[in-house]
C-alpha positions, 0 to 999 in steps of 0.5 A: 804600668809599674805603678798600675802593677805596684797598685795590684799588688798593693790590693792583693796583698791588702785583700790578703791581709783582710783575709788573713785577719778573718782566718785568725778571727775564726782560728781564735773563736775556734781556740776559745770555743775548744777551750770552753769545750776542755772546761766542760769536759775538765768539770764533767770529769770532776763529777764523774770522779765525784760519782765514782767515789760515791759509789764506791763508798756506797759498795764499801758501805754495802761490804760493811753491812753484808759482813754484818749480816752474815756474822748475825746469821752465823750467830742465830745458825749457832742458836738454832744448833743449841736449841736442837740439841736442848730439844734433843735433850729434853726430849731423851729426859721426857722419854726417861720421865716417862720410863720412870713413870711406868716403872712406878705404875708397876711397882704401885700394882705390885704394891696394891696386890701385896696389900690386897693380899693381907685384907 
């Protein structure tokens, strides 16, 4: 009966062993099948970081331009400013032509009426 007992235990415990060794197989298919995971994951993060920094070079270059451009602008409003104050110029000189003009007009007249006077 000892012998018969010691042959029970002998097959549970090679039928725990068995198991035991699937157990560990699955455990280590698992452990590689994460440590691919945390590669995937590890090379996902790189290019995101990749990305992130494109993007903000692209907003640094976008920074640099709009700087630009808004210098450009600043100098095309201080164009504008000098030529209205040219036409403003120029015009207040087209008024006093003009002033002028007339003045000499009258002063012909007075001038043919004179003549006229000794004919």
């Amino acid at each position: 009966m000892v012998a018969g007992e010691v042959r029970a235990l002998a097959q549970r415990s090679a039928n725990a062993a068995k198991e035991i060794k699937t157990l560990i197989g699955a455990s280590v298919e698992r452990v590689e099948s994460g440590a691919r995971r945390v590669d995937d994951a590890g090379r996902t993060m790189e290019d995101i970081v990749t990305q992130v920094k494109r993007v903000s070079d692209l907003i640094a270059e976008i920074s640099s331009s709009t700087a630009e451009q808004s210098t450009g602008v600043a100098q095309v409003d201080q164009a504008v400013v000098h030529l209205d104050n040219i036409t403003q110029q120029n015009a207040a000189l087209v008024e006093q032509s003009a002033a002028a003009s007339e003045s000499l007009k009258q002063q012909a007249t007075r001038l043919v009426d004179a003549v006229n006077v000794f004919r």
